[in-house]
N, C-alpha and C positions, 0 to 999 in steps of 0.2 A: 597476548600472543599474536593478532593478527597485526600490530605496532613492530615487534620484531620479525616478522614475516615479511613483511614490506621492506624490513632495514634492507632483507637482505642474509637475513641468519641461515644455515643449514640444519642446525638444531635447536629443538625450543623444548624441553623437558623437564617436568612438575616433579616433585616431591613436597609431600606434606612435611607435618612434626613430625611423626613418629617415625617415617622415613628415614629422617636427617639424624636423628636421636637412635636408631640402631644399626646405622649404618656407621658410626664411630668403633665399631669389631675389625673395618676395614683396613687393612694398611695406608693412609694417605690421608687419611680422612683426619680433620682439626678432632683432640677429644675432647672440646669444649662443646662438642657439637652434642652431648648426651644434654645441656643444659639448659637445650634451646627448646621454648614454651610449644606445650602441643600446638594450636595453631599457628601456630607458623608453618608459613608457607616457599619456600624457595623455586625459583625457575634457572636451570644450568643452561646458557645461551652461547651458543658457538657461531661465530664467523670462521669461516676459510676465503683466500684469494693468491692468486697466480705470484703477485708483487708486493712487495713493500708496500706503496703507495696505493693499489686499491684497499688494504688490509687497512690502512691510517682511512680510508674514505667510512672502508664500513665500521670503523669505530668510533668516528665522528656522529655517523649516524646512529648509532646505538647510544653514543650519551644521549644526543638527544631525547631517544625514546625515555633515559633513565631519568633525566629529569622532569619529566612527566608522570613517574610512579612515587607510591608513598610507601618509601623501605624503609626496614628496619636495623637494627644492627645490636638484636640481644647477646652477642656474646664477643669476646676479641677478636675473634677470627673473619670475624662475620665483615669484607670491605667494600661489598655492592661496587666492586669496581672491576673492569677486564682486565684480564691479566695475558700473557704470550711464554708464565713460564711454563714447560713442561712437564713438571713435577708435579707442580698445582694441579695444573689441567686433570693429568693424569690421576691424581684423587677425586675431584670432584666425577671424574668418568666412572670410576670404581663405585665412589658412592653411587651413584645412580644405577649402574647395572647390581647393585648385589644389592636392590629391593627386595627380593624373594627370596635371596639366601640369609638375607641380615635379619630384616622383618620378621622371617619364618623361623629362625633359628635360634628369638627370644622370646616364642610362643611359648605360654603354659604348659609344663611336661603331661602329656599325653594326649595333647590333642591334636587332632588331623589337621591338616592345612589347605587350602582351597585358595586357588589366585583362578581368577576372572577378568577377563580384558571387555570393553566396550567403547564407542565410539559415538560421540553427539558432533553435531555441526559445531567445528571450531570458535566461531562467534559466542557462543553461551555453553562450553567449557569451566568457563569459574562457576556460574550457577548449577551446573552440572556433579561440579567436587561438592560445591558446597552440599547439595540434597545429596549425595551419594556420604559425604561423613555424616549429617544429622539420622539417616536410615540404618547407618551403620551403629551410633552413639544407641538411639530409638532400642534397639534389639542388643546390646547387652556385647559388642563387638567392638574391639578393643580398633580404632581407625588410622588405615595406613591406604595411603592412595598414592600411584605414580603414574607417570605415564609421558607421551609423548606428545606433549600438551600443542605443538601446530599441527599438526593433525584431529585433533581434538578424540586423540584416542589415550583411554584410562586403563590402568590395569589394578587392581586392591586383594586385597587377602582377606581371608577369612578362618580363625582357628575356632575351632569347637572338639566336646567330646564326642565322636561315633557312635562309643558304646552308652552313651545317656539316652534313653529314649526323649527327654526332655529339650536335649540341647541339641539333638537330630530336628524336633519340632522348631524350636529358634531356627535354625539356619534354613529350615524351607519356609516360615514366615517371610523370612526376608530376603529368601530369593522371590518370592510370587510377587513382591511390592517394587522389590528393585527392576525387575523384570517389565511392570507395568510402568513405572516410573520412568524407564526408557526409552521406551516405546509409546507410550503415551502422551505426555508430556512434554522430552525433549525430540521423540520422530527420529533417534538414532539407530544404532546396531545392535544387537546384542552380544555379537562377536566383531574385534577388529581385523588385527593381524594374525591371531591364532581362528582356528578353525571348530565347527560347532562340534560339540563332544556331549558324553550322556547328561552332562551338567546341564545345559542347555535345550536338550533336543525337547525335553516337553512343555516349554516355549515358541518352538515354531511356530506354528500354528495362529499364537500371539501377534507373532512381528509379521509374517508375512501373508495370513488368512487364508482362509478355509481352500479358496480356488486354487493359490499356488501352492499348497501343502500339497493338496491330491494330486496336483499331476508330479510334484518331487516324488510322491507312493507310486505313480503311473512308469515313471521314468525308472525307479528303482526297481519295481517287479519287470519290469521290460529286460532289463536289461540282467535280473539276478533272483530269479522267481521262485529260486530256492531259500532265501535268504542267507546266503551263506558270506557273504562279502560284509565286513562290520558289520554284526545283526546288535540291531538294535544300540546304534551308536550316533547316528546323527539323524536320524530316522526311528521315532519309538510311540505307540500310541497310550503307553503309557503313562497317566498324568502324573504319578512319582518317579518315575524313571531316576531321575537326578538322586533319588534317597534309597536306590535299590544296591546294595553292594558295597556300600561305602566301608573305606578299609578305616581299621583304628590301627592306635598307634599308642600299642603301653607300655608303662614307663621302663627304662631298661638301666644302666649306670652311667651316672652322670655325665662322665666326659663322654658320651654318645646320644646322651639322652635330645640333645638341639637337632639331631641328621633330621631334614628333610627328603635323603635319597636322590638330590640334584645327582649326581655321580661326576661332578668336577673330579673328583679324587681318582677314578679311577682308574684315566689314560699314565699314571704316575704310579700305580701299582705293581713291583715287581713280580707278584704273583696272578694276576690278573687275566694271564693265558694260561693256566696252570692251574687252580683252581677257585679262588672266590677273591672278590675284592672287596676293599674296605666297605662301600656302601652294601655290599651283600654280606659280610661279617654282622652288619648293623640290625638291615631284614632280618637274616636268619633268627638275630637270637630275638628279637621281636616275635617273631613265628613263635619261638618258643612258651613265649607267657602268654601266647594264645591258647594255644592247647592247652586240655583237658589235663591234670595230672598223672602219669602213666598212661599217656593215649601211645597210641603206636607210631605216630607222625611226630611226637615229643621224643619216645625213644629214638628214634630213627635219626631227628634231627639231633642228639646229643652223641648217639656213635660218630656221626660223621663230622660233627662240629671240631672236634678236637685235632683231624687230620684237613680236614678241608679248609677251617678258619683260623685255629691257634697255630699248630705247625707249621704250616706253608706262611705264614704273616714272614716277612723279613724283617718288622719292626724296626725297618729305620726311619720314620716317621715323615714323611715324603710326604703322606696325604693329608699330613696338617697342612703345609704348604700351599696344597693346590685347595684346600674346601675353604671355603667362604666365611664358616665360623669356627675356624682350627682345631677341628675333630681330629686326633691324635687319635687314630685307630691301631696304631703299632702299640702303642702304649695300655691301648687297653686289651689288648694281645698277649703284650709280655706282664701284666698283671695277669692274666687269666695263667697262665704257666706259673707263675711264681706260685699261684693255690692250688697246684697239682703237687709245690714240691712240699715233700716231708721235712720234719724239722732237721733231723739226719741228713738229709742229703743236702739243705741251706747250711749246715756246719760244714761238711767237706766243702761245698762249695766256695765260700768265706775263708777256707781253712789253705784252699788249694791257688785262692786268689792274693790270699797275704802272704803265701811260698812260690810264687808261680816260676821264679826263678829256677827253684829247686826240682820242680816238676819239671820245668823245659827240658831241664840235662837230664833227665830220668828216664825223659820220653826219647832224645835223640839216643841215649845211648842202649833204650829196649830197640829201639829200630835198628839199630849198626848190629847189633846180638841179634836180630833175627832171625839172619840169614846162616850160622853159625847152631842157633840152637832148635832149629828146624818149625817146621809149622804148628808142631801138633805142643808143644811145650810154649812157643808166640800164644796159641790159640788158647792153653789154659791156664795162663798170667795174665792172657785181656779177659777173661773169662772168671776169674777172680778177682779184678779189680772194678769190672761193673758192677756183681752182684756185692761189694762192698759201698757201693753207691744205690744201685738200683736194677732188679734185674729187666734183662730187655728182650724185646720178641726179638731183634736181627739177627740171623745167621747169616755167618759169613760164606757164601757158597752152598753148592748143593753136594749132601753127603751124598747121592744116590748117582752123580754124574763122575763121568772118567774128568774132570777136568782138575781133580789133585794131582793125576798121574799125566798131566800134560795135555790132554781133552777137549774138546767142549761140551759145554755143559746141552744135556738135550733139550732143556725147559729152558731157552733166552726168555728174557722181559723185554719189553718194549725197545726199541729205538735209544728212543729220550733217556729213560730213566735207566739204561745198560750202562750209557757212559755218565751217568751222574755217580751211580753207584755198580762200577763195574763185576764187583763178589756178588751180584744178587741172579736168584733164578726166581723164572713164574712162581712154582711152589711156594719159596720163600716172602717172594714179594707180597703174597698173599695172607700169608702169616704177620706178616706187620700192619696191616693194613690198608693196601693200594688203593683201596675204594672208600676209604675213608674212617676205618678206625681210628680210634682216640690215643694207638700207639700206646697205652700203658698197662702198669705190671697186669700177671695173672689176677682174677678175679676183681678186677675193677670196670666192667666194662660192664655192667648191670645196674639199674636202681642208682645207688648212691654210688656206687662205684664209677657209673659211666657221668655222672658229673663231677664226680674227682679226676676223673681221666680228661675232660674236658677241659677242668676249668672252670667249669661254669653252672651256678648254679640254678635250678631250673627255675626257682622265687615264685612270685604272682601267678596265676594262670588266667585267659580267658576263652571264649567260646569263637571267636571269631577270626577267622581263615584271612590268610594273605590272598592277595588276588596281583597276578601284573609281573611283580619278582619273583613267585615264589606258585610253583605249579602243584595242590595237594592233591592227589586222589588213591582214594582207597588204600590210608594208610601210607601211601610213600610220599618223600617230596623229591624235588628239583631245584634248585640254582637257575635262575636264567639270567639272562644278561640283557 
């Protein structure tokens, strides 16, 4: 590192095997690169300059450094050489940034994921990966290191189960050792670029001893004596701290089961201002197989799932696009609808899609006759033709308002949702579900009924509370963002 730092480089950034090896999910990335031996090691090295000619000087000077290193080249892709296209570039950039997305999103289903950054003097950086994969191999953790190797800062992961008491014990073995191991031994950081958090805080103490801990407590109660500002966040005299709270993560269906909860996906969700997004489709129903069977936060979050998550999904699968490991959350959207419909209503459907011709004219020439065969005859041919399909909570208008007789109606809804659905009053709107029913027929919104109205069924259960996205208390929950 300190060889290409001299050349001249502006980046100098490490990836291990297992790095390189599931960073092949990315668009750009060679997928020979699943083949390449766990230890192996890669460094992605960038020069930039103003001219042509400086840019030939600093690549002059980077062979030289290469011909000084002993490379390997286990697979075809693999040309230990620089390259100025931008395609290339542009992959190996990907691979490197989507460590945490790639990494974390071929973790074992159900377990939490934990990334840590740290920082040793750049000089003994390789001896530094090397002790941080042997502690990692030691304790039973599967070893992925990355980081921004001239500066001699590392960042790695960590997946385990939460809810194992066991494997909660593994993961603070070895944070006490790596913890010491860095402090002790290499005299680095415990934190580089990211900032100290509850993972860390009962380490302080470790790296920067007894005299400057107290006055960081001196300086904090001075200034927040209530402890109200981050309690107990980068500041905790608790020596578990880091194993107090920790969220689990059980298993939910497949094509969502990899979400990490990055939330790439969700500046790319049509529904996103409106009411939940794909990575909170993903929480939610995770919340769900926490809870207790029949708890009231299970019920609650099953009424509401059906209008806040299935419904509102536009399912045109946009947040495959933007997530890191092509979580298709519309898709598993419009499955979750498909197990609300009856067998009867997937045969009209099928039925009305291999005639769809013949329905078009049906429909245009019910609309041309509407105006001809007045409202109330319109009203009970659409009114006979759904409950041949499915009967449904919408009313069209309010009976109780002058706005048949040319009016308005006394009950407006909302703004937004007036000109989405201009026939709708408060009453009504409330009858369908505005706050988040499950939209379906009479008597299904209870027990088994409210996971057939969903979609979704409520499977596994466990004891342990969402913390972060998901706000529980006393029975209710919340959505945050």
């Amino acid at each position: 590192m300190p060889l290409f730092n001299d050349a001249g480089a502006i980046a100098v950034e490490l990836m291990d095997g297992n790095t390189l090896r599931a960073s092949v999910s990315v668009a750009g990335v060679p997928a020979d690169w699943a083949e390449l031996p766990k230890d192996t090691t890669a460094l992605l090295v960038e020069f930039r300059a103003p001219d042509p000619a400086a840019l030939e000087a600093y690549e002059r000077a980077a062979d030289g450094v290469l011909a000084g290193l002993g490379l390997v080249a286990p697979v075809a892709s693999v040309e230990n050489a620089f390259t100025r296209d931008p395609k290339r570039i542009g992959g190996y950039w990907r691979a490197r940034k989507a460590f945490v997305t790639a990494v974390g999103g071929s973790r074992p289903s159900g377990t939490t994921l934990i990334t840590e950054d740290f920082a040793v003097p750049p000089a003994r950086l390789a001896e530094a990966c090397a002790a941080l994969l042997d502690l990692q191999e030691q304790h039973g953790f599967d070893a992925a290191v990355a980081g921004h190797a001239a500066h001699g800062n590392l960042h790695f992961l960590l997946a385990f189960d939460a809810a194992d008491p066991s494997d909660v014990e593994r993961y603070a073995a070895f944070m006490d050792e790596f913890c010491k191991l860095t402090v002790e031994r290499f005299d680095g950081s415990l934190k580089a670029e990211h900032a100290t958090g509850r993972n860390i805080a009962p380490f302080l103490e470790l790296e920067w001893g007894t005299r400057a801990t107290e006055l960081m407590w001196r300086i904090k109660e001075a200034f927040d004596p209530a402890g109200v500002l981050a309690p107990r966040v980068i500041l905790d005299r608790d020596p578990q701290a880091h194993l107090r709270g920790l969220k689990t993560i059980p298993a939910v269906e497949r094509i969502a089961d990899p979400c990490i909860e990055c939330g790439f996906c969700e500046p790319t969700c049509p529904s996103h201002d409106l009411t939940t997004t794909p990575r909170q489709r993903i929480v939610l129903r995770r919340e769900m197989l926490r809870q207790n069977d029949g708890s009231p936060v299970e019920t609650r979050l099953l009424e509401e799932y059906g209008y806040d998550a299935v419904d509102t999904c536009a399912g045109d699968s946009t947040c495959a696009l933007a997530c890191p490991v092509g979580i298709d959350t519309g898709a598993l959207m419009k499955e979750f609808r498909h197990e609300r419909h009856s067998p009867r209503e997937e045969r009209i459907a099928a039925l009305t899609a291999k005639n769809f011709r013949a329905v078009e004219a049906s429909a245009r020439l019910a609309v041309a006759a509407a105006d001809r065969l007045g409202d109330r005859a319109a009203e009970s041919v659409t009114a006979l033709a759904r409950r041949a399909v499915r009967p449904t909570s919408y009313r069209s208008g309010c009976r109780r308002s002058p706005a048949r007789r040319g009016g308005g109606c006394p009950h407006p809804p909302p703004g937004g949702v007036r000109r989405l659905l201009p026939g709708l009053c408060e009453p009504d709107l409330r009858r369908t579900g505005r706050r988040g029913r499950a939209l379906a027929p009479r008597g299904r919104r209870r027990g088994v009924g409210a996971g057939r109205a969903t979609g979704v069924d409520p499977g596994r259960r466990g004891r342990h509370l969402l913390r972060d996205d998901l706000a529980l208390q006393g029975g209710t929950s919340g959505a945050t963002r």
